[in-house]
KEZA-576996 format. One record per residue: x, y, z of N, C-alpha, C in turn; residue in three letters. Coordinates in steps of 0.05 Angstrom, whole numbers, padded with zeros to 5 digits, always signed. Example, Ala and Ser with C-alpha at 12.3 -4.5 7.8 and 13.67 -1.06 7.14 Angstrom:
BEGIN
+00264-00114+00156+00246-00090+00156+00264-00066+00156ala/+00257-00045+00142+00273-00021+00143+00258+00001+00157ser/
//
This chain:
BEGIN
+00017-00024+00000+00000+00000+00000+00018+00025+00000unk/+00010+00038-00016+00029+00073-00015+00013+00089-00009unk/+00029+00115+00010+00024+00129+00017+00022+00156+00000unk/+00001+00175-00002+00005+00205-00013+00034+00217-00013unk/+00047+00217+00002+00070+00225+00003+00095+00203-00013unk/+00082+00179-00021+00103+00158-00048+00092+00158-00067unk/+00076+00172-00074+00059+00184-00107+00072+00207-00119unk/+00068+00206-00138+00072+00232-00160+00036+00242-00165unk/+00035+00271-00151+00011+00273-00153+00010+00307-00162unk/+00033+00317-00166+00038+00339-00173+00020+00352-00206unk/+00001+00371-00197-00023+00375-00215-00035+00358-00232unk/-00034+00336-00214-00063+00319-00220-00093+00327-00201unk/-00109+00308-00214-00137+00302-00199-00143+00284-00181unk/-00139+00294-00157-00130+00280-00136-00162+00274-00124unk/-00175+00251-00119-00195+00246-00107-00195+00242-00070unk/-00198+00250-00053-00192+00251-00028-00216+00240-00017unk/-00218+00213-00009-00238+00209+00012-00239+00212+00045unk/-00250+00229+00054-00245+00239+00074-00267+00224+00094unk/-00274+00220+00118-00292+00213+00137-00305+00243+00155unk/-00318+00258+00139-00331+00282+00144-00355+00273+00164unk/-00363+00255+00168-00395+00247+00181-00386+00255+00220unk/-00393+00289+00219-00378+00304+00239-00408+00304+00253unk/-00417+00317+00285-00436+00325+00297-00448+00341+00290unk/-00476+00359+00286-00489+00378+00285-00512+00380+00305unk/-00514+00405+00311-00535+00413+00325-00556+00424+00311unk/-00578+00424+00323-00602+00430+00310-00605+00451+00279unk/-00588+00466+00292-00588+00494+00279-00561+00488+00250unk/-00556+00456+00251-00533+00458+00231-00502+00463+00239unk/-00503+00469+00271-00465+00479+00271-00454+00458+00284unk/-00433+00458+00269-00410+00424+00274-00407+00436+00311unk/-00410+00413+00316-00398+00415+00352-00379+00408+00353unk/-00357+00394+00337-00346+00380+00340-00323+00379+00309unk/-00300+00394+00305-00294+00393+00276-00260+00371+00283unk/-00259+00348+00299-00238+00339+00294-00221+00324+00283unk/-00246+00312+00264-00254+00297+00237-00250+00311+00219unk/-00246+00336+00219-00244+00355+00188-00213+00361+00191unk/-00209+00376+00221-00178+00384+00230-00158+00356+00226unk/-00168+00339+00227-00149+00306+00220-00133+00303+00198unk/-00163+00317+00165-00148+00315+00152-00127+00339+00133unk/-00130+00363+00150-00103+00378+00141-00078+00374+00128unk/-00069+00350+00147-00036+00348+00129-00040+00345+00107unk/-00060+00323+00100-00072+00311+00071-00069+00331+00054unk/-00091+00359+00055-00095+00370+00040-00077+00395+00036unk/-00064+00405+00055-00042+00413+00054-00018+00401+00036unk/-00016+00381+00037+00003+00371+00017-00005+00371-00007unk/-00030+00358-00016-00041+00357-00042-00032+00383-00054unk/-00038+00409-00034-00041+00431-00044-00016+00451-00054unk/+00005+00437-00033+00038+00446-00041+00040+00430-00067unk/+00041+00406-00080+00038+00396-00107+00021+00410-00117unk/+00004+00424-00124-00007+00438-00144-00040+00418-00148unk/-00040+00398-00139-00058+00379-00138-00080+00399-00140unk/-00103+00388-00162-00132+00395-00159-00145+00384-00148unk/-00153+00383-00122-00167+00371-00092-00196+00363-00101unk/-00205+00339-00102-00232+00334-00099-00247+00321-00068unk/-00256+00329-00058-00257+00319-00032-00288+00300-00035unk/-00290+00280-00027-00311+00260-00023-00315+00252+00014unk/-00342+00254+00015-00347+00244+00050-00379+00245+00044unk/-00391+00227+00064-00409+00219+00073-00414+00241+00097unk/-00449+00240+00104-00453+00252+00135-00482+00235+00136unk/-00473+00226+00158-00512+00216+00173-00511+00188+00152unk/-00542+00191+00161-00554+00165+00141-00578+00172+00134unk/-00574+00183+00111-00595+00190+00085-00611+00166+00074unk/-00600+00144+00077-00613+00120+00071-00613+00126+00028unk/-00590+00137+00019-00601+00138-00012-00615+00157-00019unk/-00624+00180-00007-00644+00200-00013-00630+00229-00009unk/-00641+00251-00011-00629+00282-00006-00642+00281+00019unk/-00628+00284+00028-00642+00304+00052-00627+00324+00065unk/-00634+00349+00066-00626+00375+00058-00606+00382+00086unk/-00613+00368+00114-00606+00369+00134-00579+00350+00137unk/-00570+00335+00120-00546+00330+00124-00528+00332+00096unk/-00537+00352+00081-00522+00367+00063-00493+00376+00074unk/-00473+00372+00059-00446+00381+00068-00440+00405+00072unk/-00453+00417+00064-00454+00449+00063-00433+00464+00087unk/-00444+00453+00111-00432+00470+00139-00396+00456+00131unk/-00399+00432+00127-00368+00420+00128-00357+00436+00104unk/-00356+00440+00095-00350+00463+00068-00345+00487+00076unk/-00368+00497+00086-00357+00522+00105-00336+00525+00129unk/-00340+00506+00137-00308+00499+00161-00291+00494+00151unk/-00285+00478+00130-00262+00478+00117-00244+00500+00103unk/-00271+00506+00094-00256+00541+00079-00244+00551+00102unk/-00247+00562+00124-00238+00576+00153-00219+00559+00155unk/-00213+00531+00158-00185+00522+00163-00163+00520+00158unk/-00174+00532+00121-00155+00536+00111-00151+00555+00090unk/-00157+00575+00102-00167+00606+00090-00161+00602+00059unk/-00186+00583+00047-00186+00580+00024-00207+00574+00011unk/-00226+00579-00010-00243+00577-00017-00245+00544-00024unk/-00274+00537-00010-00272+00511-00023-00302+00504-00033unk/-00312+00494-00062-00329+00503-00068-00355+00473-00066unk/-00371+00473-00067-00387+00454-00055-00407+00452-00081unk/-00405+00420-00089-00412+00415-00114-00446+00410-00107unk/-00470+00416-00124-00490+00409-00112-00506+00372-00110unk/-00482+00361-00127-00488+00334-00123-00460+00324-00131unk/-00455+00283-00125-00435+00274-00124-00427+00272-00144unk/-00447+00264-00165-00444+00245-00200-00461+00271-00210unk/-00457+00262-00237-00473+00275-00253-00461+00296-00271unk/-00469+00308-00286-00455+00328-00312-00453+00349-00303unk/-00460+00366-00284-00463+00385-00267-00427+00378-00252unk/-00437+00363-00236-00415+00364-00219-00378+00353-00242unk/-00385+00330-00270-00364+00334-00282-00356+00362-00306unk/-00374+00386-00295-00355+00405-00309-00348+00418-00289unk/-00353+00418-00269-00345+00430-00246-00317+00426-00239unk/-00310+00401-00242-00285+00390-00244-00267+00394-00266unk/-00280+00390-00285-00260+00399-00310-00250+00426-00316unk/-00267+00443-00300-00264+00469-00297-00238+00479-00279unk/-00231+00462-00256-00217+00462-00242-00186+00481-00248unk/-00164+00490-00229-00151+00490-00243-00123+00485-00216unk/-00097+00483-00216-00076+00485-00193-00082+00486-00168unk/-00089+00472-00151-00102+00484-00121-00132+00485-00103unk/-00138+00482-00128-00171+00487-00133-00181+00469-00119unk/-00205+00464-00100-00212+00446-00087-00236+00443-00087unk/-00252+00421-00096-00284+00420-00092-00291+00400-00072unk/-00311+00410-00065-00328+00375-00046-00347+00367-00064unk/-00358+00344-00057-00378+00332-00071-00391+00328-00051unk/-00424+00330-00061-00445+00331-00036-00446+00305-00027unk/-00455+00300-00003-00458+00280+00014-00465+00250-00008unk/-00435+00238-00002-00450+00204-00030-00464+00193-00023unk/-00477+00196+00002-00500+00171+00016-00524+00181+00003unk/-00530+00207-00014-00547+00212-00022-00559+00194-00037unk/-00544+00176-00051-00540+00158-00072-00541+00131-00066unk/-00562+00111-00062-00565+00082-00060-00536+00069-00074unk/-00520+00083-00087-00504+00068-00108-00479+00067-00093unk/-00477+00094-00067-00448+00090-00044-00455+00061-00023unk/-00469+00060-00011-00482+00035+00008-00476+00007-00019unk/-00484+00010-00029-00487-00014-00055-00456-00024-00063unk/-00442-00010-00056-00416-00013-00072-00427-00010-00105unk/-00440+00004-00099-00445-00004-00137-00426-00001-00161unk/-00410-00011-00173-00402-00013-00197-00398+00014-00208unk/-00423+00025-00221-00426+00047-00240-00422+00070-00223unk/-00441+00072-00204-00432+00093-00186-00405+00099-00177unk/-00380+00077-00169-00360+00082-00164-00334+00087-00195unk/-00351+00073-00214-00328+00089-00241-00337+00116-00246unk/-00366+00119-00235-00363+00154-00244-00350+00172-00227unk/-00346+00165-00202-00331+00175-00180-00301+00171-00190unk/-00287+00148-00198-00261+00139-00210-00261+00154-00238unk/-00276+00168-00257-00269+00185-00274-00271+00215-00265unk/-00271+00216-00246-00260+00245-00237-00231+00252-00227unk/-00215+00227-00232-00197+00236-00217-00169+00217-00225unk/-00147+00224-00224-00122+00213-00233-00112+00191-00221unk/-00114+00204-00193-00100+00187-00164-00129+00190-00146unk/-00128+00171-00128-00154+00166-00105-00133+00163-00079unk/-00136+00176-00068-00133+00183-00039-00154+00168-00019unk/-00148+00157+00010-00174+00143+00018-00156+00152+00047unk/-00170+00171+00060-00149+00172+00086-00183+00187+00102unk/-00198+00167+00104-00229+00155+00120-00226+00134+00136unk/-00212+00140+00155-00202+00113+00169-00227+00101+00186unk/-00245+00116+00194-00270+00120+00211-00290+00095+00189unk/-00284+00102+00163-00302+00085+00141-00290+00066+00137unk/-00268+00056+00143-00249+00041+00133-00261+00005+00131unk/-00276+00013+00153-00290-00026+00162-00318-00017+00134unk/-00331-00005+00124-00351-00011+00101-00338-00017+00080unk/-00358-00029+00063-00344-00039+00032-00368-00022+00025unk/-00357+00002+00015-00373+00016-00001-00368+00024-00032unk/-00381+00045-00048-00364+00041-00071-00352+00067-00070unk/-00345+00085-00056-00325+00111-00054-00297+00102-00046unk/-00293+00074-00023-00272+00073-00012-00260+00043-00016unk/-00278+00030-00026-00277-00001-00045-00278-00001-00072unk/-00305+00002-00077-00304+00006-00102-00299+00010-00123unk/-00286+00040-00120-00265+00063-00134-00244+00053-00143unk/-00233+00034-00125-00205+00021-00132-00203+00008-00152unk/-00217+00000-00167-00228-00017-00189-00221-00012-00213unk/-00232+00025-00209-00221+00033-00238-00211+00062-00236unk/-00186+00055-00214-00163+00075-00223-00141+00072-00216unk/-00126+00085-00223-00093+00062-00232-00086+00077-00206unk/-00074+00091-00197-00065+00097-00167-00080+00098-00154unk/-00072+00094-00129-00085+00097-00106-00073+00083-00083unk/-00077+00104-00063-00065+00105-00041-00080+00113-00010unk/-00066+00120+00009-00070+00135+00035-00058+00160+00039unk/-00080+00174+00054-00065+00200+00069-00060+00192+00097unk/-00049+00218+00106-00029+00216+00126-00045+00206+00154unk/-00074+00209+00156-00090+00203+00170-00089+00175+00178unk/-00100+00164+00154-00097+00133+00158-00063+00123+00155unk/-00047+00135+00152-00019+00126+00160-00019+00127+00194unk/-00022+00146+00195-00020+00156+00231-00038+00131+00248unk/-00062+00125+00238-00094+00103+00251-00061+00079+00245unk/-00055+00072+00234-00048+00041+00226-00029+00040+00242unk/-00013+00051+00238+00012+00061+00253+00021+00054+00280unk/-00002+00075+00286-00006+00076+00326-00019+00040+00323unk/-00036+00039+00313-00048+00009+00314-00022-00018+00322unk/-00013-00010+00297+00012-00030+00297+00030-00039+00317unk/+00032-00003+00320+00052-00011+00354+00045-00027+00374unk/+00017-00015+00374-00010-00034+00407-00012-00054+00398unk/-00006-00063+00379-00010-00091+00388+00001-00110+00362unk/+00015-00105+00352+00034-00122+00328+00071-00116+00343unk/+00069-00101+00351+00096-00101+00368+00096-00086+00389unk/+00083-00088+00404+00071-00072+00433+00103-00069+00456unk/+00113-00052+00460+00119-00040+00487+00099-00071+00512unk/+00109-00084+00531+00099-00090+00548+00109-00088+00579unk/+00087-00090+00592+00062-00099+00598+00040-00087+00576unk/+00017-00099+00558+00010-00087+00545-00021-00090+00564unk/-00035-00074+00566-00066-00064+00578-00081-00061+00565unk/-00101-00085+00562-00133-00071+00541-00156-00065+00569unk/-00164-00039+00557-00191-00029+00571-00214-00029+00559unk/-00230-00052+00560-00258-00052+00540-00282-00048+00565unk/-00296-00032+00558-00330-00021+00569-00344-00013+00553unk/-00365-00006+00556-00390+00000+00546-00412-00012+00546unk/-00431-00021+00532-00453-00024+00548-00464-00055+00536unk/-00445-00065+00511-00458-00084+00509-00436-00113+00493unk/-00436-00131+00504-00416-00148+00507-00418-00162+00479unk/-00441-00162+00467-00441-00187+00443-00422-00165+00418unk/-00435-00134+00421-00412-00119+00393-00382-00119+00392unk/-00380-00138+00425-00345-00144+00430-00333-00161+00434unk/-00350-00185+00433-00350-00199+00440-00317-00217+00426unk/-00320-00217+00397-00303-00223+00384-00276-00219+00395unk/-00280-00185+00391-00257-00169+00395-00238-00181+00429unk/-00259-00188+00452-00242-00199+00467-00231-00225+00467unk/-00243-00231+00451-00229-00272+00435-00200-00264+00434unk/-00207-00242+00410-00181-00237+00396-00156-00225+00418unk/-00165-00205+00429-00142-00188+00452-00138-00205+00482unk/-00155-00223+00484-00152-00244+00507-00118-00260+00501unk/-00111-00270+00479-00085-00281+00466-00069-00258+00471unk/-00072-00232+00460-00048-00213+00455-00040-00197+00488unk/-00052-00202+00499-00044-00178+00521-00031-00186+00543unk/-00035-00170+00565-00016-00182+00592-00040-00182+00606unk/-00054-00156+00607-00075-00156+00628-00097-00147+00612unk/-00122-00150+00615-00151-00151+00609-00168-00134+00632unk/-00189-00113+00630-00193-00095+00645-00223-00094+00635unk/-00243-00101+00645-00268-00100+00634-00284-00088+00655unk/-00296-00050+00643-00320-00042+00657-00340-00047+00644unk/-00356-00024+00646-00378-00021+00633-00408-00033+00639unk/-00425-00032+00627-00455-00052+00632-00442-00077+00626unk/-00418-00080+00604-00419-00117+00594-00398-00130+00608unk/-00391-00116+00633-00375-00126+00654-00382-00146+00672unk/-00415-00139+00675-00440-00159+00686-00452-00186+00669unk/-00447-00179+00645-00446-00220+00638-00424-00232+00656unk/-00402-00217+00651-00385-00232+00657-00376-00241+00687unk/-00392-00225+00703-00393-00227+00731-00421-00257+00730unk/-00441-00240+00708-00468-00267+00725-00454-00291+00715unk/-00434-00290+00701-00423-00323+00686-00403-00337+00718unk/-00396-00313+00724-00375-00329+00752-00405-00338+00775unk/-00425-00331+00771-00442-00340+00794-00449-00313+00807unk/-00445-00293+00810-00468-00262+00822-00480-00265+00814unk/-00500-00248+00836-00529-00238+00833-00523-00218+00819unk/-00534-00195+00800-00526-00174+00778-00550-00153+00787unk/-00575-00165+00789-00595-00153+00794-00605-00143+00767unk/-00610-00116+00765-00622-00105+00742-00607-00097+00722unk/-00578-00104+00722-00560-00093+00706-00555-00110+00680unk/-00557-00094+00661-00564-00105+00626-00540-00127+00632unk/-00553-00160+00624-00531-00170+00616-00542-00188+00598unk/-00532-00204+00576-00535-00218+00552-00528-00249+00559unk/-00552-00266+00568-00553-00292+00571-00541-00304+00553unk/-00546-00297+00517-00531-00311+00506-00498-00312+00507unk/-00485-00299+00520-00460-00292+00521-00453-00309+00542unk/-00463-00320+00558-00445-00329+00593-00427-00352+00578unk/-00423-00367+00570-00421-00388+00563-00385-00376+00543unk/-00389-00357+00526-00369-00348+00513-00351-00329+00532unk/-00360-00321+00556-00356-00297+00570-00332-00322+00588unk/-00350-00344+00593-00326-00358+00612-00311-00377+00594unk/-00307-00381+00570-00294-00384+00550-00270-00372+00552unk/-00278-00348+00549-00250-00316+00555-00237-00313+00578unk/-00261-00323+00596-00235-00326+00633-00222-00352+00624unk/-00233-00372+00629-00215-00389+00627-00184-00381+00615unk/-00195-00392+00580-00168-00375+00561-00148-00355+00582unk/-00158-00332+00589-00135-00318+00605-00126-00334+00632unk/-00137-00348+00641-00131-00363+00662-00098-00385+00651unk/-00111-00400+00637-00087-00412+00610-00062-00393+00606unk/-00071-00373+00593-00046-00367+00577-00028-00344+00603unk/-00041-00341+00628-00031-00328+00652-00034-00293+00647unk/-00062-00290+00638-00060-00251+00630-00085-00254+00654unk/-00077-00222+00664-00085-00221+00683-00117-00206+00682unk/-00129-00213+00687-00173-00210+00684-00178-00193+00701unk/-00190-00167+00699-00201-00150+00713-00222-00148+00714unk/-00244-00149+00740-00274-00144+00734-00284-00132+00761unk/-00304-00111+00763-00305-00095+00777-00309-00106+00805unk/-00296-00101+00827-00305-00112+00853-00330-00094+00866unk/-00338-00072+00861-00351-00053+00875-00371-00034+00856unk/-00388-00024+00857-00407-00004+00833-00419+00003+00848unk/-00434+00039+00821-00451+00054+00833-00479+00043+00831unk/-00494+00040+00839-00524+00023+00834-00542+00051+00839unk/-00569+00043+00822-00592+00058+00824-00620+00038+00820unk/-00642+00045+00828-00652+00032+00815-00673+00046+00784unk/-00658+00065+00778-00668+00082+00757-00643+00095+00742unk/-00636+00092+00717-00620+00102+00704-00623+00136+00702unk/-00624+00147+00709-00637+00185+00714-00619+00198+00735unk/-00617+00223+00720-00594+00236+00741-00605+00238+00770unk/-00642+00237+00771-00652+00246+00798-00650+00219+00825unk/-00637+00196+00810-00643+00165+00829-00623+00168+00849unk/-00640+00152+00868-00615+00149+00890-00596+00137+00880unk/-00577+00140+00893-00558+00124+00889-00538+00117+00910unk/-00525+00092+00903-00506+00073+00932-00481+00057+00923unk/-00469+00050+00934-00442+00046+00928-00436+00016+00942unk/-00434-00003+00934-00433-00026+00938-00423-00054+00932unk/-00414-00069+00943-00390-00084+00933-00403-00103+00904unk/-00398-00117+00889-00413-00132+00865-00432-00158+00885unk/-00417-00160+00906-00435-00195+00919-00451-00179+00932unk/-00469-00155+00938-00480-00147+00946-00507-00129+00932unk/-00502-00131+00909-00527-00112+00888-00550-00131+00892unk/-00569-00111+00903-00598-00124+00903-00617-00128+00871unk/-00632-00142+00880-00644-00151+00861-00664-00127+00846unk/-00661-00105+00857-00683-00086+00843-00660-00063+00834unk/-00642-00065+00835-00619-00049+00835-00605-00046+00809unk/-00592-00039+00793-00582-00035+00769-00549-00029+00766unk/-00534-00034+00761-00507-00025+00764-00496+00002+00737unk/-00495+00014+00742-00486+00038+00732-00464+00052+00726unk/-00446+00040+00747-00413+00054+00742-00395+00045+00755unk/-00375+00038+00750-00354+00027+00772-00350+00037+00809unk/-00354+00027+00820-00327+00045+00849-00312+00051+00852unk/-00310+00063+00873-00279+00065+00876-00255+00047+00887unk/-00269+00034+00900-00252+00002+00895-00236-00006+00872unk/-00256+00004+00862-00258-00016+00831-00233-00002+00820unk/-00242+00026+00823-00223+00047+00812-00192+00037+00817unk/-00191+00044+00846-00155+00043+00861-00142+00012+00842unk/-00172-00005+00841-00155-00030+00827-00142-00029+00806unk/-00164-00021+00780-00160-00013+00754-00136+00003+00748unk/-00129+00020+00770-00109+00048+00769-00084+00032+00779unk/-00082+00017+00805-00060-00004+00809-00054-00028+00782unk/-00069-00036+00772-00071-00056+00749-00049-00038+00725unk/-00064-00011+00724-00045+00009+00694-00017+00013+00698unk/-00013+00007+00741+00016+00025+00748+00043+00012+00727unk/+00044-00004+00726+00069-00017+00705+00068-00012+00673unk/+00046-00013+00673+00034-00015+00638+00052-00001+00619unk/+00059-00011+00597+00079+00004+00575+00057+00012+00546unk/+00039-00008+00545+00021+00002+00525-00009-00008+00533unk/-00022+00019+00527-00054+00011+00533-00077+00020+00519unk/-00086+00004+00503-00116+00003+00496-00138+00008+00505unk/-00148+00026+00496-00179+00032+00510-00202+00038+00493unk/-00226+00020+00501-00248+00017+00485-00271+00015+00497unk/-00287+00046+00506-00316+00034+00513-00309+00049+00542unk/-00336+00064+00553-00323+00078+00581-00338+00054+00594unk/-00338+00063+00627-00342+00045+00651-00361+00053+00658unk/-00384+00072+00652-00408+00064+00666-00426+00095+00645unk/-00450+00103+00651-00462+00116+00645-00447+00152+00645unk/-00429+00151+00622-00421+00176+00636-00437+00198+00631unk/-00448+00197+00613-00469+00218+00602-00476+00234+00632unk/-00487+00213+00653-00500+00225+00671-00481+00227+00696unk/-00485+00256+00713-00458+00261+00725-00457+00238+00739unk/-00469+00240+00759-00473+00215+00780-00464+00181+00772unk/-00463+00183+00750-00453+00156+00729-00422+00163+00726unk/-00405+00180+00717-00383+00184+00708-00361+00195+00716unk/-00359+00186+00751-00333+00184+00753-00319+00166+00755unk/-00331+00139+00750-00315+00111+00744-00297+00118+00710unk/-00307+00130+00695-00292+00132+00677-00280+00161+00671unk/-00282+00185+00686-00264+00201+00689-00238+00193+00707unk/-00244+00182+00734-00222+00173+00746-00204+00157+00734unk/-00210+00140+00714-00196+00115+00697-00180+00140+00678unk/-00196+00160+00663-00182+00172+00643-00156+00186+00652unk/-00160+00200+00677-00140+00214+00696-00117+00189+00709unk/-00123+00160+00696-00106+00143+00718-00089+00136+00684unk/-00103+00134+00670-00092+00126+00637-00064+00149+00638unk/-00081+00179+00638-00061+00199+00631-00033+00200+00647unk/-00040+00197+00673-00016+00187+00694-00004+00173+00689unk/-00003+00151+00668+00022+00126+00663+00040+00144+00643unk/+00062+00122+00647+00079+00130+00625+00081+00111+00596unk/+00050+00108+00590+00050+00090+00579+00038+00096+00553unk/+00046+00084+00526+00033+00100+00503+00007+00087+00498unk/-00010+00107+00504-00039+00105+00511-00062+00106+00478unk/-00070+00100+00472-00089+00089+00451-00113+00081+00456unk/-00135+00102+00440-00161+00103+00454-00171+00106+00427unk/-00205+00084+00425-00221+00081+00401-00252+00079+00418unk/-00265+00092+00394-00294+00086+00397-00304+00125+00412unk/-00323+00128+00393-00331+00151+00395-00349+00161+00428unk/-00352+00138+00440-00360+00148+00476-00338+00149+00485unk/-00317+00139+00476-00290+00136+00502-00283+00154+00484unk/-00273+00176+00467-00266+00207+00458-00282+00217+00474unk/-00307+00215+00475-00332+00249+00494-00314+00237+00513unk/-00309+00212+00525-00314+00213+00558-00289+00228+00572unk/-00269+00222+00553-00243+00230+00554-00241+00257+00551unk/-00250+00280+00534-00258+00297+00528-00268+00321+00554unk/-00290+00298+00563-00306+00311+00581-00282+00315+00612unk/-00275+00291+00614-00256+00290+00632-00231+00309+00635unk/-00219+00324+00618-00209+00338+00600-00180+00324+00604unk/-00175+00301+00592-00148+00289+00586-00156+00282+00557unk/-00170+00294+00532-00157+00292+00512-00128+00292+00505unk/-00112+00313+00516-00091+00329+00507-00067+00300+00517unk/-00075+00291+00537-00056+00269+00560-00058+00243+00542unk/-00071+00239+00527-00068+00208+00511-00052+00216+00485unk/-00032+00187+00485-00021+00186+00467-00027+00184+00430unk/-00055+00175+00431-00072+00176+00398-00099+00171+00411unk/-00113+00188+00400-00146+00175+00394-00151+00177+00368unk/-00153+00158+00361-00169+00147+00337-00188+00166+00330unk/-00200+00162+00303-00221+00184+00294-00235+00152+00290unk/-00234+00134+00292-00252+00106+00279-00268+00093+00304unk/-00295+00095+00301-00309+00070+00320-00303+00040+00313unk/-00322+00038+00294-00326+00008+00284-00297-00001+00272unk/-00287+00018+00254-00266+00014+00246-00240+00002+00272unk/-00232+00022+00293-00219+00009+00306-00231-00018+00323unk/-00255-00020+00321-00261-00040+00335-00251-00065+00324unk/-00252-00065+00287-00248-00088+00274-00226-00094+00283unk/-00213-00082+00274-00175-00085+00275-00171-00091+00301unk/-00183-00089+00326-00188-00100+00358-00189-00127+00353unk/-00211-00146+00326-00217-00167+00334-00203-00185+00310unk/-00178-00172+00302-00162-00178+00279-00159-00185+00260unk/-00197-00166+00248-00205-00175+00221-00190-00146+00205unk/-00188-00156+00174-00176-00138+00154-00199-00123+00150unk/-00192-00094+00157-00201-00074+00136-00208-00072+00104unk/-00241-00071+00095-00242-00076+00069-00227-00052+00051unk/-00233-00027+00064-00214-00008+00050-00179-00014+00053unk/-00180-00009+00070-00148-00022+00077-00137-00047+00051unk/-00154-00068+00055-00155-00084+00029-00156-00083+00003unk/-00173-00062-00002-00177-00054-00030-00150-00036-00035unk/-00143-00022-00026-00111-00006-00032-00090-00016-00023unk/-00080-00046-00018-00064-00061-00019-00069-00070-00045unk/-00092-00087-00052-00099-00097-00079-00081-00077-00106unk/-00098-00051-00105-00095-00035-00119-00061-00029-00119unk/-00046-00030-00099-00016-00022-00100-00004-00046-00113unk/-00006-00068-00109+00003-00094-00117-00005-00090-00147unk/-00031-00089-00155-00031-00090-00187-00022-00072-00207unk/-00020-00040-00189+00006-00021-00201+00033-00031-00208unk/+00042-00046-00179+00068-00066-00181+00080-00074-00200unk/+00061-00091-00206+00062-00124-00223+00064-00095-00260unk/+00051-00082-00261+00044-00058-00281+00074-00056-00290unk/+00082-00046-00268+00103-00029-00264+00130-00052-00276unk/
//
């Protein structure tokens, strides 16, 4: 696979798929532009080559249709501001409209193309839809690392029918940091998986149960794995079908000698609402009308003693409801115990960014990912279909060549 920076892209038609699908509030304004700020170097560079910039991204789920409310429009406008440069916003992706728009182009010049989900033909991988996207452009750029787990036809597809193609610096940086955590990890290596539901991870701890030293499980899907040792759980979400695979995964770490973390202590309510009581209680002790909601501080000093050695650590999924205050200082305290190591820290999945965020140790971790699903895959050490398709595509340049 080659990178933008091992191309000759110097005033060509550079196709850039970017992962634009940013936050909006009611009123249309990004809350959130760190998905657009990611891909700077990219376009920065395109733009020192003389490159004519086509930018491609998705927002929301249009399901195939217009809908006017997740028009790219605002991301267009933020972009221009980031890079005090006009950037002009095509009113659809395909079509004769948008290819003179391009042909029009000239040194520098940069267009977007409106949202491709508009189009049943991006979801589809469709064929036609992705050569008309591949005749806009010289070289294809794919640095959507966030999209990277779909086989669509902007970031699959495309590859099909055009002779270069590569990565920006974005998805160099995603693979990169990936690689280190866990293809040649710094050890003691630390995975931190939470969130709320054990079967979307299930895989993923198959897979990281073999690679690690120690295993650290909050969250709601911390409680299968407690009702599988024999607790009472009470009201706290857990997935019957899972016990069975859940002690599959203790065991295994029992075997291979990595060390299994699971909460000794939680906040309980019997109402998920910021107004519920709430109590603090060891796990052999949650009543039966009771719900578990967030780690302790038990739980905490453990989790935080567990990180003290750690050389590299993974984190995926916070430890309890952080949305709601009274829910989230099991995973602010964790984020503040992460930032305290000296350890190169690696964080995926778009609740563990807010929570981290919120906590305010963004700045204290060593990478966060811009990818949910995406880093999740590569967690459960399946190949990336984009990732795939521009290996394909570099190899058959190769063999060309």
């Amino acid at each position: 696979m080659k990178y933008i920076d091992e191309m000759d892209i110097k005033g060509k038609r550079v196709l850039c798929r970017f992962d634009y699908n940013v936050p909006l509030d009611k009123d249309l304004n990004i809350t959130d532009d760190t998905r657009i700020r990611a891909t700077l170097p990219t376009i920065n560079y395109a733009l020192d080559e003389n490159a004519r910039i086509i930018i491609a991204s998705h927002l929301g789920r249009p399901k195939g249709k217009r809908v006017e409310g997740l028009s790219l429009a605002p991301v267009a406008r933020r972009l221009s501001r980031l890079l005090d440069k006009e950037v002009k916003l095509a009113d659809d992706c395909v079509g004769e409209g948008v290819k003179k728009l391009i042909d029009a182009m000239k040194p520098r010049d940069i267009v977007m193309l409106e949202n491709l989900r508009f189009h049943p033909g991006e979801e589809a991988n469709d064929d036609a839809f992705a050569r008309e996207l591949a005749s806009y452009c010289d070289v294809y750029i794919d640095d959507a690392f966030g999209n990277a787990h779909r086989c669509h036809a902007s970031n699959v597809g495309i590859t099909k029918f055009v002779k270069e193609c590569g990565a920006g610096f974005l998805m160099k940086k995603e693979l990169t940091y990936f690689s280190k955590a866990l293809e040649k990890p710094a050890r003691p290596l630390v995975a931190i998986i939470g969130g709320s539901k054990v079967s979307g991870k299930i895989d993923a701890l198959g897979h990281l149960v073999k690679k690690v030293n120690k295993m650290i499980l909050g969250g709601a899907m911390a409680f299968t794995f407690l009702k599988a040792l024999g607790y009472e759980v009470g009201k706290s979400p857990v997935e019957d079908d899972f016990l069975g695979k859940a002690r599959d995964i203790m065991k295994t770490a029992k075997e291979l000698g990595v060390k299994f973390y699971l909460p000794v202590d939680c906040v309980v309510a019997e109402e998920m609402t910021a107004e519920a009581e709430t109590k603090i209680v060891p796990v052999q002790e949650i009543n039966s009308k009771w719900k578990a909601l967030d780690i302790g501080p038990a739980t905490i000093t453990l989790f935080t003693e567990a990180l003290g050695n750690a050389k590299t650590i993974v984190w995926n999924g916070p430890m309890g409801v952080f949305e709601i205050d009274a829910f989230s200082r099991g995973t602010s305290a964790l984020a503040h115990s992460v930032a305290n190591t000296y350890a190169l820290s690696i964080v995926g999945g778009g609740d563990t960014d807010v929570a981290i965020a919120k906590a305010g140790e963004r700045d204290n971790m060593s990478y966060i990912s811009t990818g949910g699903g995406a880093f999740l895959e590569l967690l459960e050490g399946k190949d990336l279909p984009a990732v795939k398709a521009l290996k394909v595509c570099g190899q058959q340049l190769q063999d060309r060549q």
